[in-house]
C-alpha positions in Angstrom: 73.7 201.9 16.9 75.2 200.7 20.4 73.7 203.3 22.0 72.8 201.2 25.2 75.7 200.0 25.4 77.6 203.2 25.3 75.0 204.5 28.0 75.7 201.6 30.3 79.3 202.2 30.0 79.3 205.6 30.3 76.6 205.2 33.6 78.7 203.0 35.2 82.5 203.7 34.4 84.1 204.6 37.9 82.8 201.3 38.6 84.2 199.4 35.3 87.4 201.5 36.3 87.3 199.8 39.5 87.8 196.5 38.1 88.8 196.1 34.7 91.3 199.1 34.2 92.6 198.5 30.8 90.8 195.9 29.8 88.2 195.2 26.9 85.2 195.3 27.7 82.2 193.0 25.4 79.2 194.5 26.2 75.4 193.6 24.5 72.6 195.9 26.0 73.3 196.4 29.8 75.3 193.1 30.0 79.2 192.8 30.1 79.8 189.8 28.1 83.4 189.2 28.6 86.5 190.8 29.8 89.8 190.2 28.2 93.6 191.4 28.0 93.5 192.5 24.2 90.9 193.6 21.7 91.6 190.4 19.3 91.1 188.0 21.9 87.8 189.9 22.3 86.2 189.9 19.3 87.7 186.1 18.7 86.3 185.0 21.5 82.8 186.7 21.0 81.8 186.1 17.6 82.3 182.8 18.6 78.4 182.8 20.9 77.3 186.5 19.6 77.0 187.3 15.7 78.7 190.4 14.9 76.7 193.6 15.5 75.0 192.7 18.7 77.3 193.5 20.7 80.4 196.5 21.1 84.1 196.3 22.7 85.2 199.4 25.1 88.6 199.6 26.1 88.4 200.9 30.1 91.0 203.6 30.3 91.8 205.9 33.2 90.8 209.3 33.9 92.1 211.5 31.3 93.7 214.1 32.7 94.3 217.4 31.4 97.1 218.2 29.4 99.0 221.0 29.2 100.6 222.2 25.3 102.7 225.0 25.1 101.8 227.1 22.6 104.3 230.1 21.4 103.1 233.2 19.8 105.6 235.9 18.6 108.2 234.5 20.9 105.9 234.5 24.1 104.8 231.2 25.6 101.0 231.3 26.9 
């Protein structure tokens, strides 16, 4: 299920970075059907013209970068 649409997102997410940085993302096949501030006002808005279930919400985050975690072992920090 939604496996288009995590394909589209996933094939085109430097771009959907580009312009809607933390934003949601409604998204039905290879269509963006809406862009808005907040995940409620997305799926309001939606299932208002699309049933539920033909369509998913991504939230377009940045780059994760890597983290570093200490981790201690017998005193010693790797």
């Amino acid at each position: 299920m939604y496996e288009q649409e995590n394909a589209f997102y996933e094939a085109n997410i430097d771009m959907l970075r580009g312009k809607y940085l933390d934003k949601e993302l409604v998204i039905a096949g290879n269509t963006i059907l809406g862009v808005y501030d907040d995940l409620g006002t997305a799926v309001r808005e939606t299932v208002k013209t699309h049933p539920r279930g033909t369509f998913t919400i991504k939230h377009v985050r940045a780059k994760p970068e890597l983290v570093r975690i200490p981790v201690y072992f017998e005193g010693t920090t790797l």
